[in-house]
C-alpha positions in Angstrom: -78.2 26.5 37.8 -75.8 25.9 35.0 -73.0 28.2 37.3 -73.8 26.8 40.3 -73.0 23.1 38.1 -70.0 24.5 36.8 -68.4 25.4 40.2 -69.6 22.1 41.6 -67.7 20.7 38.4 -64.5 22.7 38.9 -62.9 21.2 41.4 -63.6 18.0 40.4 -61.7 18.9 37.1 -58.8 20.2 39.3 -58.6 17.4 41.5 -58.7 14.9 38.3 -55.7 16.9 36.7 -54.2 16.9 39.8 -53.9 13.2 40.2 -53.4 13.2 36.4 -50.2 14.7 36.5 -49.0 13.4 40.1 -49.3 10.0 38.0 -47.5 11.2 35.0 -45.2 12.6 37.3 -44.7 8.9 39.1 -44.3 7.3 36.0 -41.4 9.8 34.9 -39.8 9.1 38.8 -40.2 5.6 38.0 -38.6 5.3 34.5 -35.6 3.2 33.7 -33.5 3.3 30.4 -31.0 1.1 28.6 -28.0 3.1 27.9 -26.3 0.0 26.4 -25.0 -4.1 27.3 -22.6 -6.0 26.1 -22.7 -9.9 25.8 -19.1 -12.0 26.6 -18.1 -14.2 23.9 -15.3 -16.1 25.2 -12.0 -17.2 23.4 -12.2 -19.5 20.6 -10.0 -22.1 22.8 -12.8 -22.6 25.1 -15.3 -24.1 22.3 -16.8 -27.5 23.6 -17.9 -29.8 21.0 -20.0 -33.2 20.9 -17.0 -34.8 20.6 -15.1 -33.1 23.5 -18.1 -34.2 26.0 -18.3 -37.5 25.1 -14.5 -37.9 26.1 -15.5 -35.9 29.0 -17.8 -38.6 30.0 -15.3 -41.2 29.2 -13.0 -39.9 31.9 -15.5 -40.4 34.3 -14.7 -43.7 35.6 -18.1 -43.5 37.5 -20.5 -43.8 34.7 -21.8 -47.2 33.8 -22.3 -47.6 29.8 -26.2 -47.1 30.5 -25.5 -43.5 32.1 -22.8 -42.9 29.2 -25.5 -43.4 26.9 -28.4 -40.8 29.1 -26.1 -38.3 29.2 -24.9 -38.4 25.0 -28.6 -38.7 24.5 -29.5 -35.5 26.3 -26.1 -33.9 24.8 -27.5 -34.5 21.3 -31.3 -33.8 21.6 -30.2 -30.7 23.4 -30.6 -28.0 20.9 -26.8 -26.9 21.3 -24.2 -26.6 18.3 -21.0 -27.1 18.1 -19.6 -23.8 19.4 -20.6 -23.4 22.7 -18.3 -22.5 25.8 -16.7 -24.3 28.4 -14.8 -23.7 31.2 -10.8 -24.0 30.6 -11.1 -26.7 33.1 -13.2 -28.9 30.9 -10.5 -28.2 27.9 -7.9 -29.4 30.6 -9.7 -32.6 31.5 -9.9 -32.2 34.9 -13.4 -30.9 35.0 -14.1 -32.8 38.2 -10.9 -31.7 40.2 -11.2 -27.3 39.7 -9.5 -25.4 42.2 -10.4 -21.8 43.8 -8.4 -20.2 41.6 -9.8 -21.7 38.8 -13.3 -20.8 39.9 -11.7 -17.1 40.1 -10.1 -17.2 36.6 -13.7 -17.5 35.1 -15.1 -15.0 36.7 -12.0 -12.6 36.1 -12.0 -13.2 32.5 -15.8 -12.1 31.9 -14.9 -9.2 34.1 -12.1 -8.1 32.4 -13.9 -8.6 29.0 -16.7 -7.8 28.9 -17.6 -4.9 32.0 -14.3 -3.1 30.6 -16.0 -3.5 26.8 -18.8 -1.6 28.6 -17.1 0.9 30.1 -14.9 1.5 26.9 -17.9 2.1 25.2 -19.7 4.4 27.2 -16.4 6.9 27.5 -16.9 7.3 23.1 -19.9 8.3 23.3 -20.6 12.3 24.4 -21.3 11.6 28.3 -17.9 9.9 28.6 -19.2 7.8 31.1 -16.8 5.6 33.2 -16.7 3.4 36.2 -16.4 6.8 38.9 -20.0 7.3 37.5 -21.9 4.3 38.4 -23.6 4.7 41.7 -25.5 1.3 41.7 -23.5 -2.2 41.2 -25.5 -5.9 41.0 -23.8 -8.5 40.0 -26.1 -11.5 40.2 -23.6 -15.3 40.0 -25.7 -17.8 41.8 -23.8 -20.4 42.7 -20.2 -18.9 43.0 -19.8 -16.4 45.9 -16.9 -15.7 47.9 -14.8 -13.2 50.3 -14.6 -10.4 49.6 -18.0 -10.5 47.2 -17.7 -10.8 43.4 -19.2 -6.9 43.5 -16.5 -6.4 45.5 -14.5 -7.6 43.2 -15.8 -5.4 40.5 -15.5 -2.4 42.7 -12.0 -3.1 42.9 -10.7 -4.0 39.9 -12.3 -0.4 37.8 -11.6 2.0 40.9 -15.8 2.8 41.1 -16.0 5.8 43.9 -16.7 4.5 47.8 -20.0 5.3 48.4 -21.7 3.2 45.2 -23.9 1.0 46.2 -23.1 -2.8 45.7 -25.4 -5.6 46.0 -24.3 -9.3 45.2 -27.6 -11.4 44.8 -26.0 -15.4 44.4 -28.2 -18.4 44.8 -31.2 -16.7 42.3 -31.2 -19.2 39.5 -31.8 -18.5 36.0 -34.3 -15.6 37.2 -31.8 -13.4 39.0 -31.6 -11.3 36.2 -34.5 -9.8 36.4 -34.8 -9.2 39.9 -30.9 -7.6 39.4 -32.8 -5.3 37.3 -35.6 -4.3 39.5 -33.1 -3.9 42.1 -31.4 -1.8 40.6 -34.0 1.0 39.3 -35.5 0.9 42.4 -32.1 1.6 44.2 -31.3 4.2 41.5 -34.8 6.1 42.3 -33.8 5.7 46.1 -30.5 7.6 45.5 -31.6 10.0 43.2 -33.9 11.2 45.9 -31.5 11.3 48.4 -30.1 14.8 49.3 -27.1 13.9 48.5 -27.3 12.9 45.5 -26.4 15.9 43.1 -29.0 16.8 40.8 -26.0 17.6 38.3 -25.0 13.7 37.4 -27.4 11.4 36.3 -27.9 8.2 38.7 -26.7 5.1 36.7 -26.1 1.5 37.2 -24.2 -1.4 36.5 -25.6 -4.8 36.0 -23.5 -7.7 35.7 -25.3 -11.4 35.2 -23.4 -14.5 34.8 -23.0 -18.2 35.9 -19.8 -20.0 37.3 -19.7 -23.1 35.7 -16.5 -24.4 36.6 -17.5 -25.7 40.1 -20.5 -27.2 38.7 -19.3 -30.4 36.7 -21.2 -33.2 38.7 -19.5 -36.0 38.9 -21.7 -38.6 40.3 -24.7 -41.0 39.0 -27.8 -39.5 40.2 -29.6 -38.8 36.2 -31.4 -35.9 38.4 -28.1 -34.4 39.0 -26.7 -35.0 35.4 -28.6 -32.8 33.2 -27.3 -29.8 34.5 -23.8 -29.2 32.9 -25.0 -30.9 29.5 -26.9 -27.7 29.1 -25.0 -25.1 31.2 -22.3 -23.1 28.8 -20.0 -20.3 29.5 -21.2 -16.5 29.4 -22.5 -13.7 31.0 -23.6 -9.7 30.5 -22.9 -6.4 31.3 -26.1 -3.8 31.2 -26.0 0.1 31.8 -29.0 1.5 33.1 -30.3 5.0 33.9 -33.6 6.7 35.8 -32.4 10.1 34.4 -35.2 11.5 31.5 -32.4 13.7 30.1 -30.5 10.5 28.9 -33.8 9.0 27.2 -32.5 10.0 24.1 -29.5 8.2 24.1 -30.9 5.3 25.4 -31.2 1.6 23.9 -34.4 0.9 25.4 -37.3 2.1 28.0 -38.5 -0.2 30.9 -41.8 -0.2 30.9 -43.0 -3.3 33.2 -41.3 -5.5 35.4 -43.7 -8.3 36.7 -42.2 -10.8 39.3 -43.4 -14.3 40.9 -42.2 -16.5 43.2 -43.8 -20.2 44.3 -41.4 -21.1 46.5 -44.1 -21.7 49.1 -45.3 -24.2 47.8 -43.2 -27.6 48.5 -43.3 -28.7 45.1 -41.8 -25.6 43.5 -39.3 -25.2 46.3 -37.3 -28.7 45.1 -37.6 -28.4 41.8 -34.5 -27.4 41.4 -32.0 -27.8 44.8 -28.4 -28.0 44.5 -27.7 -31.3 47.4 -25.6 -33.8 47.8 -26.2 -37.1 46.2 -25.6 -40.6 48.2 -21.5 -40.3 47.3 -21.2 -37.2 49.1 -21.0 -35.6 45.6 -22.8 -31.7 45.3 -24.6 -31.0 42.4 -27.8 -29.2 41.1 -30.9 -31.2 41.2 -33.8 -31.3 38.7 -36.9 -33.1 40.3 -40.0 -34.5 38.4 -42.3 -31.7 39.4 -40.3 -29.3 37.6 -42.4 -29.1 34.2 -45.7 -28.8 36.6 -44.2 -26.1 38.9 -43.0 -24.0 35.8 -46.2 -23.9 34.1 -47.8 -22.9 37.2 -45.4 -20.1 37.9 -45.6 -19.4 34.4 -49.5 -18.8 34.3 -49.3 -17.0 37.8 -47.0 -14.2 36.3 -48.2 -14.0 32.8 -51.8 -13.6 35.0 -50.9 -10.4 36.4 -48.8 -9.4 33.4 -51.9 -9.2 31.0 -53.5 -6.4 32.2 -50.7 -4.2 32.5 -49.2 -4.2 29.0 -52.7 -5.2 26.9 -55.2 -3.3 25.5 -58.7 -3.0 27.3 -60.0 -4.9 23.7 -58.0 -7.9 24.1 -58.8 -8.3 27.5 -62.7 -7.6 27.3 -62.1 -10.6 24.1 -60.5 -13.8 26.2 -63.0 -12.3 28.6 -65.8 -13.1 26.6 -64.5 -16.6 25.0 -64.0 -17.3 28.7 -67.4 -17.2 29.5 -68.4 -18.6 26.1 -66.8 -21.4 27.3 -68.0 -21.5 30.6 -71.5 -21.1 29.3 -71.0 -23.8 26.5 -69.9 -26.4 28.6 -73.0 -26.0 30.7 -75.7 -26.5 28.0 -73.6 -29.6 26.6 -71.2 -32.2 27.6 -70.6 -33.1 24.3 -67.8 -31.2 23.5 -69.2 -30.5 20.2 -68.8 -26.9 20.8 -64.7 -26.9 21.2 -64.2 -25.4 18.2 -66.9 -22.3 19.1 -63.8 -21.5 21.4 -60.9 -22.8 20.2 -59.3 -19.4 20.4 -59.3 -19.2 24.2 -55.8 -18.1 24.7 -54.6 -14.2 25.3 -53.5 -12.6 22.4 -49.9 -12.1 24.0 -48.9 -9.9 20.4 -51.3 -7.2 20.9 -49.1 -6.5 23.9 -46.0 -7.2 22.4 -44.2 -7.3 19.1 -40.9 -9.9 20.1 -40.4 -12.5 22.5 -37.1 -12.5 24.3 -37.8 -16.1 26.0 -35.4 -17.5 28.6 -33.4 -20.2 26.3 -33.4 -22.9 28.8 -33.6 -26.1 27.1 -35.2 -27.0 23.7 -38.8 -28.5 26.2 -38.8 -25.1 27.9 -39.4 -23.3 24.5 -41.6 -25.2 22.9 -44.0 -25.0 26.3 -43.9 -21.7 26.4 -44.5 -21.3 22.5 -47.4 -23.2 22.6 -49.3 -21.6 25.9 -48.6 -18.6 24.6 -49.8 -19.2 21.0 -46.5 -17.9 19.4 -45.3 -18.8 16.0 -41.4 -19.9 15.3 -40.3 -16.9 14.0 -41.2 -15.5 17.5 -39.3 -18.2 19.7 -36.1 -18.1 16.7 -33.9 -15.8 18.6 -34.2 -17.9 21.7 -33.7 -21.1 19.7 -30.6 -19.9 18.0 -29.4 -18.5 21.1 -29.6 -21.7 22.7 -27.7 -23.7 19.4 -25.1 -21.1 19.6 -24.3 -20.1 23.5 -26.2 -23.1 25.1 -28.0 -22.2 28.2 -25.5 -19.1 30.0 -28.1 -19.0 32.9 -28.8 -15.7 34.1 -27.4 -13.4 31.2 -29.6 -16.1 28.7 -32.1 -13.3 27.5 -29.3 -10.4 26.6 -28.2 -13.5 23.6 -31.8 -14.0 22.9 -32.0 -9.5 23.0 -28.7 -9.2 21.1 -30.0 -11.7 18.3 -32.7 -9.5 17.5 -30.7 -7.0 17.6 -28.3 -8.1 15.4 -30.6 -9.4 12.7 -32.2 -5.9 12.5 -35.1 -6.7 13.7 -36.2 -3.6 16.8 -37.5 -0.7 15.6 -38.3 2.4 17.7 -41.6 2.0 19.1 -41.4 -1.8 19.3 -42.2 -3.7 22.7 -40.4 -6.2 23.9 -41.4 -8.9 26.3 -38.5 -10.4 28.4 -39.6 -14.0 30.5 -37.4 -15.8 32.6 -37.6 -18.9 34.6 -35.3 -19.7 38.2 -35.2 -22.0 40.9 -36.9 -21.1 43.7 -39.3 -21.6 41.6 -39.4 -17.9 39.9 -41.2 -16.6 36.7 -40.1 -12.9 36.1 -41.0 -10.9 33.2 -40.7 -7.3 32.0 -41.5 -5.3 28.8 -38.6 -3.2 27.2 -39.8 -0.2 24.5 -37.3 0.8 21.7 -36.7 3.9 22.1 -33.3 4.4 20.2 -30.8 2.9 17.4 -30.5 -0.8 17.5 -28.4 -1.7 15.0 -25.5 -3.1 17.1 -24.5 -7.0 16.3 -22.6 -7.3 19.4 -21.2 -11.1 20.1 -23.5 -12.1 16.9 -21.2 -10.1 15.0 -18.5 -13.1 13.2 -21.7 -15.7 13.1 -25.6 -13.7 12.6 -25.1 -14.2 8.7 -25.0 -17.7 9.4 -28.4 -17.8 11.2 -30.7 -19.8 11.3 -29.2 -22.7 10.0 -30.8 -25.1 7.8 -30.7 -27.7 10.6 -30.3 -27.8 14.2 -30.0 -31.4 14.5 -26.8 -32.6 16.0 -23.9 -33.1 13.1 -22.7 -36.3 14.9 -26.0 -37.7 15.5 -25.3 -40.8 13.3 -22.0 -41.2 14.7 -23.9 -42.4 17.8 -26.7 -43.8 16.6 -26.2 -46.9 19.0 -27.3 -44.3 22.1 -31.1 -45.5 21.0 -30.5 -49.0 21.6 -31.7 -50.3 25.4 -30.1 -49.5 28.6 -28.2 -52.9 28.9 -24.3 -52.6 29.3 -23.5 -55.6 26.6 -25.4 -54.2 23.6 -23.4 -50.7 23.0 -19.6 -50.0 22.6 -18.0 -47.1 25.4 -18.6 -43.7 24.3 -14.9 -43.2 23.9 -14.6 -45.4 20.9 -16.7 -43.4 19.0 -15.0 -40.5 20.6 -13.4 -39.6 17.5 
């Protein structure tokens, strides 16, 4: 009996080690590493101050005192410092008049800087990697695209080889970078697949994430259309990435997870944020009421499906069982008297995770997510710091918020790291990174990480304009330019 057991048993076992290692096997397939990034700090000349944005506003003959006073209000609750980046055309004064060219000269200087930065670093090291090697491009600009593409551009400019593959994602929001990301393992698994592909090279990409800014000073009156370039600064991020094992152990970082979610079905989400045309004929970006709803939402929807890949079965089986606590509690009594039986009814998002790299995209969009997720402030500080020192640089936001952590020592080998960011659309994307290398580089932290956090964030010239809390009436408060200096 026992024999006749054991060969019943047997190919059971074989089948379960079968599909044991097919799945390790998948897994190794699906793999993506960091091989390095590198975050653009522009030139000290394009540092935009308080100061220089309330003459900004002073130029614009449009504004009313009332919307002179919104706008320095939301410039000095912000959370941004004093050394942010602006377009050159902002420095010029002629923020509301930018050319093509000028649009072009943004976009050429973060090129320039910081992709050849990239590539200057990956020929030191022993690979002596170079553009010729990178067989996946996606650059991800969202509302800047032109003909030939900005890829194109790219392409051009380093001499990559003719059959890479270039993808140029543009009207992605904030989110983009993420789904640049995903786009690009999966392309590089694709390739590395293909027959053609030799098995000699390892299959690498390029990631490029940035925001034009110069074509996005509204000039108009619409306070939905006026937040934007109060928050928006000047930056953007170059990221290698490999599927090749062999190169894991010169690699940054592991991908572990990528989770993505889009709303955009629903009406709500779709216009929260919609770049339009006001009643002037004027474009700009658009930030609707629903937006705080739609992004908690979207938020909850991703960080739903999240939770099960990257948490242990224990953490799970507990918010399980407070859930039903709860249920069962509210049941037996409308009181309310037993709230505090479950007051601890939120996931445990650190059992998953040991940093947050949070989208920094306005001082209201970390706070919300610090508080549903239960985080403390030394968990949100690299994406509060990133946003008083760079401002919100849209789509290459969370390589700031990595390079912080980074930079202050802070990723160890073995540490998880949970990457969230938030687009219009409306998106919520999220992905876990694992250190699996040396992290030790301070990148564009490198003249200013001593210096962080600062004792205060509050604005230095807040009680220059301390007559922006009065009312909303044009005869109680002087022009913003004669406080201008």
């Amino acid at each position: 009996m026992q024999l006749i057991a054991l060969l019943l048993l047997l190919p059971l076992v074989v089948v379960a080690a079968y599909l044991t290692a097919a799945a390790a096997s998948r897994r190794r397939r699906s793999r993506c590493y960091l091989l390095d990034y590198v975050c653009y700090k522009p030139p000290d000349d394009r540092k935009v101050s308080t100061e220089m944005l309330s003459a900004a506003n002073d130029r614009n003959e449009r504004l009313s005192v009332p919307l002179r006073r919104f706008l320095l209000r939301v410039v000095l609750r912000s959370g941004l410092g004093e050394h942010t980046y602006a377009p050159h055309t902002v420095i010029a004064g002629r923020e509301h008049s930018p050319t093509h060219q000028d649009c072009l000269d943004e976009m050429d200087a973060f090129f320039h800087a910081t992709v050849a930065e990239l590539f200057a670093r990956a020929r030191q090291t022993s690979l002596g990697l170079g553009p010729r090697d990178i067989d996946v491009l996606v650059v991800n600009v969202s509302t800047f695209h032109l003909a030939p593409s900005l890829a194109s551009r790219i392409v051009h400019a380093h001499g990559m080889r003719d059959d890479v593959a270039a993808y140029n994602l543009s009207g992605m929001g904030c989110a983009a970078v993420l789904v640049a990301v995903d786009l690009a393992r999966s392309t590089m698994h694709a390739r590395s697949r293909s027959r053609s592909q030799s098995p000699r090279r390892p299959t690498l990409a390029l990631v490029v994430s940035a925001e034009c800014i110069t074509p996005n000073c509204y000039a108009g009156v619409d306070r939905s259309m006026m937040l934007g370039h109060c928050l928006f600064r000047c930056g953007g991020s170059a990221v290698l990435l490999t599927t090749d094992p062999a190169l894991r152990g010169r690699a940054k970082m592991e991908l572990r997870v990528v989770e993505r979610t889009t709303v955009a079905a629903d009406d709500d989400a779709h216009s929260a944020i919609v770049q339009r045309e006001d009643g002037d004929g004027l474009v700009g970006i658009s930030l609707s009421k629903s937006l705080p709803k739609v992004a908690v939402r979207a938020f909850a929807a991703n960080m739903t499906r999240l939770a099960p890949r990257i948490l242990p079965v224990r953490e799970l089986a507990r918010f399980a069982a407070v859930v039903a606590c709860r249920k069962l509690l509210r049941r037996i009594s409308s009181s309310g008297s037993a709230g505090s039986a479950t007051s601890n009814s939120k996931v445990n998002f650190k059992a998953g995770a040991d940093h947050f790299c949070l989208h920094p995209g306005g001082v209201a969009v970390i706070d919300a997510v610090k508080r549903d997720m239960g985080l403390e402030e030394r968990d949100v500080e690299p994406s509060r710091m990133t946003l008083h020192r760079w401002g919100n640089t849209s789509t290459s936001s969370v390589w700031y918020v990595l390079s912080y952590m980074e930079a202050k020592g802070r990723l160890k080998v073995g540490d998880r790291v949970l990457m969230v960011t938030f687009g219009s659309g409306f998106k919520c994307n999220s992905c876990v990174w694992e250190v699996t290398g040396d992290m030790a580089d301070k990148g564009a932290w490198a003249d200013c990480i001593d210096s962080y956090p600062p004792e205060s964030l509050a604005n230095p010239f807040l009680g220059n304009y301390a007559w922006m809390n009065g009312g909303d009436q044009a005869d109680d408060a002087p022009s913003v330019g004669s406080h201008a200096s």
